[in-house]
C-alpha positions in Angstrom: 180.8 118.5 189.1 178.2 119.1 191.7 174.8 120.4 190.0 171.7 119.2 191.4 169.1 122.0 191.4 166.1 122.8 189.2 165.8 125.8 187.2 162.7 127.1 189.2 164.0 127.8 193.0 162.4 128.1 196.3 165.1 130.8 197.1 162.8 133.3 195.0 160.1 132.5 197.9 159.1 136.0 198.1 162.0 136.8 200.5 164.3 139.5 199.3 161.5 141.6 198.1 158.3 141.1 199.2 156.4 141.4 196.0 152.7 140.6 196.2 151.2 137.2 195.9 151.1 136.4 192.4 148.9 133.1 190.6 150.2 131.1 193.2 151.1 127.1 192.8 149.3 123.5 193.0 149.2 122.0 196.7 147.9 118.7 197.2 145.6 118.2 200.4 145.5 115.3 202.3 142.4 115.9 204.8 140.4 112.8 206.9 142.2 110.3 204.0 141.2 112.0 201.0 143.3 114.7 198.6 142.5 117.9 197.0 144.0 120.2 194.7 144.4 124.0 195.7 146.1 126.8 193.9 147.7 128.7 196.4 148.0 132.3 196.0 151.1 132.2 198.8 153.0 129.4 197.7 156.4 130.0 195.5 158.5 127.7 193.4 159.8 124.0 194.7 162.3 123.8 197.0 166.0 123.6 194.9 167.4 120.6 196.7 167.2 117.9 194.4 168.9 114.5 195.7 170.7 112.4 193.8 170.7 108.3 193.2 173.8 108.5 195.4 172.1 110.5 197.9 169.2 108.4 197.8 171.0 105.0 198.3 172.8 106.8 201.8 169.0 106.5 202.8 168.5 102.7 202.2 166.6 101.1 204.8 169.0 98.5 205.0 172.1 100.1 205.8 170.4 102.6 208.0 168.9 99.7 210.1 172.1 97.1 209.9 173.5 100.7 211.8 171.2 101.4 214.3 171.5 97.6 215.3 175.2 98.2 216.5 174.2 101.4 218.1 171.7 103.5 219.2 168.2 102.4 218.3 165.0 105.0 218.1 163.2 103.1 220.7 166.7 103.1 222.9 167.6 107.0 222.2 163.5 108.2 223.7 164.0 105.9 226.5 167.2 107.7 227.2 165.5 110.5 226.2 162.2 109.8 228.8 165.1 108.7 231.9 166.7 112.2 231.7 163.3 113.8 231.6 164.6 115.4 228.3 160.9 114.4 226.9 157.7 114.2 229.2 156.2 110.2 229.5 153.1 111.5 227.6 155.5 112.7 224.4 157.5 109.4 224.6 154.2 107.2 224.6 153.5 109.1 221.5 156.4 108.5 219.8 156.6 105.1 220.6 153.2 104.8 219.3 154.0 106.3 215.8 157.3 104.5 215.2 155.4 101.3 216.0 152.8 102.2 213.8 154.8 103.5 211.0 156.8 100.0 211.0 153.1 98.1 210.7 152.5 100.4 207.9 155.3 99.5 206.1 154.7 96.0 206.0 151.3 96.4 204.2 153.0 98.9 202.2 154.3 98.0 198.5 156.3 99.2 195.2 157.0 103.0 195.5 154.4 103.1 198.4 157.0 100.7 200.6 159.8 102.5 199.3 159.2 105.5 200.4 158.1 105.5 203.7 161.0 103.2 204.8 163.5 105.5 203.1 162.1 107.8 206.3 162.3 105.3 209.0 165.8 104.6 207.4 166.9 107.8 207.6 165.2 108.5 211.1 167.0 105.1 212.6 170.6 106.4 210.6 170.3 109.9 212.9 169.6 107.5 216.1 172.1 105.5 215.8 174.7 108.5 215.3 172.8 109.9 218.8 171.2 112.8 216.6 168.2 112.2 218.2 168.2 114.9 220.9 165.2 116.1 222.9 164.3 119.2 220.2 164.6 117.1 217.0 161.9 114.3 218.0 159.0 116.7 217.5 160.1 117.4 213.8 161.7 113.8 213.3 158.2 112.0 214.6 156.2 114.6 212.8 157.9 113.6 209.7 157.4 110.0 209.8 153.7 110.5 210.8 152.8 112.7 207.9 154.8 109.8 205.4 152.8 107.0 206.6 149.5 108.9 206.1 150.5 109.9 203.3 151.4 106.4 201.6 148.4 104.8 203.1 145.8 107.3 201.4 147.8 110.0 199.0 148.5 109.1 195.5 152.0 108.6 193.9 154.2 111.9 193.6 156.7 113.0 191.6 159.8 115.0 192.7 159.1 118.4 193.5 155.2 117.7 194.1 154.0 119.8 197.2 151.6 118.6 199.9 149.8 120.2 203.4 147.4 118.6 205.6 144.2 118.9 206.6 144.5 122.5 208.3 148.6 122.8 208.9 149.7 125.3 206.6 153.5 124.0 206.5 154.3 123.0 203.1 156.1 119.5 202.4 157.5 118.5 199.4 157.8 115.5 197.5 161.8 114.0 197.6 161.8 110.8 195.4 163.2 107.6 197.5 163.6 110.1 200.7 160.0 110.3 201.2 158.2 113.8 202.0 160.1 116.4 203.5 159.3 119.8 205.5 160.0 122.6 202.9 161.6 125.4 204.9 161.8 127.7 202.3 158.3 127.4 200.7 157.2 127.7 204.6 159.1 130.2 205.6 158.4 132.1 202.0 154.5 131.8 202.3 155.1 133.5 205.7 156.8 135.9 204.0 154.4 136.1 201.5 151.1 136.6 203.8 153.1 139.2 205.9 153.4 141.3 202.0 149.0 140.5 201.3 148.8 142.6 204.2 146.4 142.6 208.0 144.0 139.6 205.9 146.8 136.9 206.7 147.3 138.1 210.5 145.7 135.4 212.2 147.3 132.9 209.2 151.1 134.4 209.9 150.8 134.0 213.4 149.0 130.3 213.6 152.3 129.4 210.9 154.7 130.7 213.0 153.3 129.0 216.2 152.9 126.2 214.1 157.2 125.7 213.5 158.5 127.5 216.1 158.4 123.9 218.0 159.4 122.1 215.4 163.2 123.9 215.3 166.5 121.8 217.0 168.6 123.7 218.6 172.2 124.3 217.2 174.6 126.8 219.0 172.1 127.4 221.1 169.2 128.8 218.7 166.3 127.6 217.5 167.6 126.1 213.6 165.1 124.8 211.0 166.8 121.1 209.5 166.1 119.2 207.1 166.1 115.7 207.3 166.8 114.1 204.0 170.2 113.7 202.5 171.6 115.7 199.9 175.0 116.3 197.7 176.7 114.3 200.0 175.1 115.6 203.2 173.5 113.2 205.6 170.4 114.8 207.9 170.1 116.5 209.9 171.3 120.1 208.3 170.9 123.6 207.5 171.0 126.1 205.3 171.8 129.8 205.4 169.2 131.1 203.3 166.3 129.1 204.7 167.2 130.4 208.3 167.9 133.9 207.1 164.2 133.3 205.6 163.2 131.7 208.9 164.5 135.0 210.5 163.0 137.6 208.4 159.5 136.4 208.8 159.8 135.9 212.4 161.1 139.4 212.3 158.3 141.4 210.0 155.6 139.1 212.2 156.9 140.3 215.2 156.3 143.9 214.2 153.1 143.0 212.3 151.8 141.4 214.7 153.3 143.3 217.5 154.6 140.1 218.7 157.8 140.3 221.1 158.2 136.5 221.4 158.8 136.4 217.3 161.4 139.1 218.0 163.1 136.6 220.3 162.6 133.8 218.1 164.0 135.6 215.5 167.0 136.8 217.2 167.9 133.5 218.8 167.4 132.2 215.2 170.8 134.3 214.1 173.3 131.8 216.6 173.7 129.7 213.1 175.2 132.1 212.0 178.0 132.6 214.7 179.1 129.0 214.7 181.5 127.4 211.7 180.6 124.4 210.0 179.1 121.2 210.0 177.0 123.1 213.4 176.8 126.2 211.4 177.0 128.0 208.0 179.7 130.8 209.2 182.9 130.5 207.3 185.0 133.5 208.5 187.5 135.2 205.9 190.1 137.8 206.2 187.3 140.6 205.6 184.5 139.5 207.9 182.6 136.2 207.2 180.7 134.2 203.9 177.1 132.4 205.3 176.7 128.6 203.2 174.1 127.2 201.7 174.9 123.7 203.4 176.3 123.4 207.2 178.1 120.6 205.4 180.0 121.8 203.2 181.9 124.7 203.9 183.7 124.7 200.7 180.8 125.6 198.4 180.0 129.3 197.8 176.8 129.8 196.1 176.7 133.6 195.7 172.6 133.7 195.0 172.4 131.9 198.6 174.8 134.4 200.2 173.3 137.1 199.4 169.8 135.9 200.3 170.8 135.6 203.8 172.6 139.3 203.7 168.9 140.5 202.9 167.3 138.4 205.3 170.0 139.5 208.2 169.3 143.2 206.8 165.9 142.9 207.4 166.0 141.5 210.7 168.7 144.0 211.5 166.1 146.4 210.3 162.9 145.5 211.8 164.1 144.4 215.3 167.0 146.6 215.8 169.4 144.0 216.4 173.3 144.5 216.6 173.5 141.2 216.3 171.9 140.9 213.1 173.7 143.9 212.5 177.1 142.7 213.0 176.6 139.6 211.1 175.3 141.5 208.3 177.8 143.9 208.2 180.6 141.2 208.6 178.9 139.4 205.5 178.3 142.5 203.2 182.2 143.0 203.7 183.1 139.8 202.1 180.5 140.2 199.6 181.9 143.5 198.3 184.8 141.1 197.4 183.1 138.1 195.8 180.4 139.5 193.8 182.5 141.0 190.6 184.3 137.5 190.9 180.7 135.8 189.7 180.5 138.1 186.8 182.1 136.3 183.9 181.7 139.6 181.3 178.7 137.5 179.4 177.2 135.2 182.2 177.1 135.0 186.0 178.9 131.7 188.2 176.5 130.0 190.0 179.6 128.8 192.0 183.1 129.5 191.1 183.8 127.6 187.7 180.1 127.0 186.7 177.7 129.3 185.1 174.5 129.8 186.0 171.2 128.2 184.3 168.7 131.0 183.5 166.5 130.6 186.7 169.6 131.0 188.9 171.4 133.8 186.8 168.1 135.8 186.9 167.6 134.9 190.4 171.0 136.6 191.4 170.2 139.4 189.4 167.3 140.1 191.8 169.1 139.4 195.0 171.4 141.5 193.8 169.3 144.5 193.3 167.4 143.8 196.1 171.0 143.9 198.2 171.8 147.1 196.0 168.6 148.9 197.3 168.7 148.2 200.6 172.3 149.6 200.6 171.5 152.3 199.0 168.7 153.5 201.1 171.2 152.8 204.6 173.7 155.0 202.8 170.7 157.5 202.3 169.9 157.5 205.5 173.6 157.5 206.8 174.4 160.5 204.8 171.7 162.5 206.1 173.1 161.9 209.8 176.4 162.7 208.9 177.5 159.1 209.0 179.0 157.4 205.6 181.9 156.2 204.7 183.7 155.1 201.5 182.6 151.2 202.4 179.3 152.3 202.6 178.8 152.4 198.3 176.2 149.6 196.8 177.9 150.5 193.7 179.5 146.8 193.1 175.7 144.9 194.2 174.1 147.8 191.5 176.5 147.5 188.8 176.8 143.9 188.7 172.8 143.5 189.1 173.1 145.8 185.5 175.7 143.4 184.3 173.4 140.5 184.2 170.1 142.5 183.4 172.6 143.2 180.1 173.5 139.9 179.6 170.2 138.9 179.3 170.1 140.2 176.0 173.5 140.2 174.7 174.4 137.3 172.4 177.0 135.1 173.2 180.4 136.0 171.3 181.7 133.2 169.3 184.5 132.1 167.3 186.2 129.4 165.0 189.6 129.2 166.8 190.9 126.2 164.8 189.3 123.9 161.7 191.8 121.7 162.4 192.7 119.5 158.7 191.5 116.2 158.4 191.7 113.1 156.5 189.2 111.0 154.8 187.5 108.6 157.1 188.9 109.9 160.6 186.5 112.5 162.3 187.0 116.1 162.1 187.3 118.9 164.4 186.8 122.2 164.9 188.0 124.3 168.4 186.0 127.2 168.9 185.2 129.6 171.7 182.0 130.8 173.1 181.4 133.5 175.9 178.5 132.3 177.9 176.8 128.8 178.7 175.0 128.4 174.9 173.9 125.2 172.9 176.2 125.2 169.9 174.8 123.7 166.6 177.4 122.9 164.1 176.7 122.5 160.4 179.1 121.2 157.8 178.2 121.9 154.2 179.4 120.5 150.8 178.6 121.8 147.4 175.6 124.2 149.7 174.4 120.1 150.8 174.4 119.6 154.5 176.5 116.8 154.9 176.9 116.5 158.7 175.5 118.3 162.2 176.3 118.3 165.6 174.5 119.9 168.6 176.2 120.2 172.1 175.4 122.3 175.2 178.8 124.4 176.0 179.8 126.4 178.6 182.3 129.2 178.5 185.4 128.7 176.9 187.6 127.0 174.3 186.0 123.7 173.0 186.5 121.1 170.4 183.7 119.4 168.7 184.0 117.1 166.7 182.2 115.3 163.1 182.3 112.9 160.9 184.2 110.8 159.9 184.3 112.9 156.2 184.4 110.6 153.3 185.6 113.0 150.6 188.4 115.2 150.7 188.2 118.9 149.3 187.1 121.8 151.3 184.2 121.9 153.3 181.9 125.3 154.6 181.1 125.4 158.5 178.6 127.1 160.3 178.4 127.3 164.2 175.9 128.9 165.7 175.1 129.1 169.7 171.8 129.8 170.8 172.7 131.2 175.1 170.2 130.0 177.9 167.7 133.7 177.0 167.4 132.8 173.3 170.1 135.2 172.1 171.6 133.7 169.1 175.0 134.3 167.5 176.7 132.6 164.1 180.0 132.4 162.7 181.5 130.7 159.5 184.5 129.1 158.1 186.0 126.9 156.1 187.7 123.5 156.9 190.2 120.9 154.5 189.5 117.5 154.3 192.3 115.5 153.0 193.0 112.4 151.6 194.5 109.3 152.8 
């Protein structure tokens, strides 16, 4: 089962509804080889994409090198690069230069230090060797490797999750333990966002940002695409996600208008072609209705509703802003299939995260605000449609609202649970109870004797019929049980019964 995200998510970014600023979040500084702490008011929650052992061990150094040395080598792909004047001699002296010095680094480099930074060079000689490294991915790819080695020479240890800027960039990295640091699209793209809600005070900020990473895109299907360039859940870099472009578009989209900005228009337009091509170039998976946007270009089996309808908002809003049909069209194609898939997350207690598994708090709540956010947005076209005369029946946010009040519900509705089965035992061979419980809840059972707790057990459970088990008993007679299941939002609900225990 593939689960790999914290509870806290970068997809709540300030995206889908540009709230205001709020207390903001610790950003470590690295400036002229020394680090601060800053609270920023703009920045969200860390970036969701947590990598694995597994992942992490794709990355080694080793395997990445032993590859490159039967193919394609970094110094090999710019000189290929340079003789096709796909990259000016200037930027290939550069390069060079920091690949050289990045491998010097390393050398002097030990423990997690050494670790880290050649997790990046592995990963940057594994894309190479592949011939990943085209003409637009060396800016971002050299950038990268740069900010690790200055980092590991003068920044302190981090742990995952840990973010980090430098001296007056404002993109955000974050910390990936054994990949290294990592651009943070969301938590850039989201501060964007977040500076274009503060209001005329972040102008000059929101514009230097987006000049900032507009160079720093590949291009895929012949758009600008934000990639990240560590690998995750089975994904090797360079990839994209849906809901950090659809991000990526939005604030391209509000700056434009802000700002009064036609290039960002462009930018954000050009930014949709993700989201006409299929998989691994892509995130477009078309279905009989019209089309579902992934999370991962490489893995177009996964449907992640929250991440689905993240990028419906953000193509709405470019849609929106820039009056774009092709924004349009992708949105519309998108809200079709959502229509469909949304009551298929609603379990009647909980919400999927994915088909088959329930969502932890963070994510359930997040969807419940996506969801309201999509419901809103719908409901104010509709609004607008009906007063020109306009709707139709497939025009309703009915199934985004009600579903959004679904999950506010669940919040505080207890899970239901029941003893399905005290299954008789004998003496000295454990004991077992099935039960069923509505919602993803920890389950405490307590077995009792005489009103004398004589065994417990505590297991995390998600919806369903399960069978715990206790003991072994060592008397036989009859035996009270308790369960009770505490859900993910502190709702608690208990249930009693009785059990035999036999003799031998």
């Amino acid at each position: 089962m593939r689960r790999t995200f914290l509870v806290s998510v970068a997809a709540a970014l300030l995206t889908a509804f540009a709230a205001a600023p709020a207390d903001g979040a610790r950003l470590l500084v690295l400036s002229h080889g020394h680090v601060s702490v800053r609270e920023d008011p703009l920045l969200g929650p860390p970036d969701p994409f947590r990598p694995t052992a597994a992942d992490t061990a794709q990355a080694h150094p080793r395997a990445a090198a032993a590859a490159a040395a039967r193919r394609i080598t970094v110094v090999g792909a710019l000189k290929h690069l340079l003789a096709r004047d796909a990259i000016a001699k200037s930027d290939y002296t550069d390069y060079r230069a920091t690949y050289a010095k990045a491998l010097k680094t390393v050398t002097t480099l030990s423990g997690r230090r050494r670790a880290e930074l050649t997790a990046v060079i592995g990963n940057l000689n594994a894309v190479a060797a592949g011939g990943g490294l085209t003409s637009t991915r060396v800016r971002l790819a050299f950038l990268t490797l740069e900010r690790n080695r200055q980092w590991w020479i003068s920044g302190r240890l981090l742990a995952y999750a840990e973010r980090v800027s430098f001296g007056s960039s404002i993109i955000v990295w974050q910390s990936y333990p054994g990949q290294g640091l990592q651009v943070q699209w969301l938590g850039t793209f989201g501060k964007a966002n977040a500076m274009w809600t503060a209001g005329s005070r972040y102008n000059v900020k929101l514009r230097g940002l987006l000049e900032e990473v507009t160079p720093l895109a590949a291009t895929r299907n012949g758009g600008p695409a934000w990639e990240y360039w560590f690998h995750f859940d089975g994904g090797s870099p360079p990839w994209v996600s849906g809901m950090a472009q659809a991000t990526a578009a939005q604030a391209f989209a509000r700056a434009s208008q802000r700002l009064k900005e036609p290039a960002f228009a462009k930018v954000s337009h050009d930014a949709l072609k993700i989201f006409h091509a299929a998989p691994p170039l892509g995130v477009r998976v078309r279905t009989a209705l019209g089309a579902h946007y992934l999370i991962y270009s490489f893995d177009s089996g996964m449907r992640v509703l929250n991440a689905f309808i993240q990028s419906l908002i953000g193509l709405h809003d470019v849609a929106q802003i820039t009056d774009d049909a092709a924004a349009q069209d992708l949105y519309e194609k998108g809200l079709a299939e959502a229509r469909v898939e949304v009551p298929r997350y609603d379990t009647g207690a909980w919400s999927f995260y994915q088909p088959g598994l329930e969502s932890d708090l963070g994510y359930h709540t997040l969807l419940r605000d996506f969801l309201r956010g999509l419901c809103d947005r719908v409901a104010k076209d509709r609004a607008a449609a009906e007063k020109a005369g306009e709707t139709t029946a497939d025009d309703s946010p009915t199934v985004f609202c009600r579903t959004a009040d679904h999950f506010t519900t669940y919040l505080k509705q207890p899970p239901t649970l029941s003893i399905t089965s005290a299954v008789r035992s004998p003496v000295g061979r454990q004991a077992y109870v099935v039960l069923r419980v509505s919602k993803l809840s920890t389950v405490t059972l307590a077995v009792r004797r005489g009103g004398a707790v004589v065994a417990t057990r505590t297991a995390q459970l998600g919806r369903g019929v399960h069978t715990l088990g206790w003991g072994p008993p060592v008397k036989s007679g009859a035996v009270a049980l308790t369960l009770r299941a505490v859900d993910q939002a502190g709702n608690a609900a208990s249930v009693s019964g009785t059990q035999t225990i036999t003799a031998r």
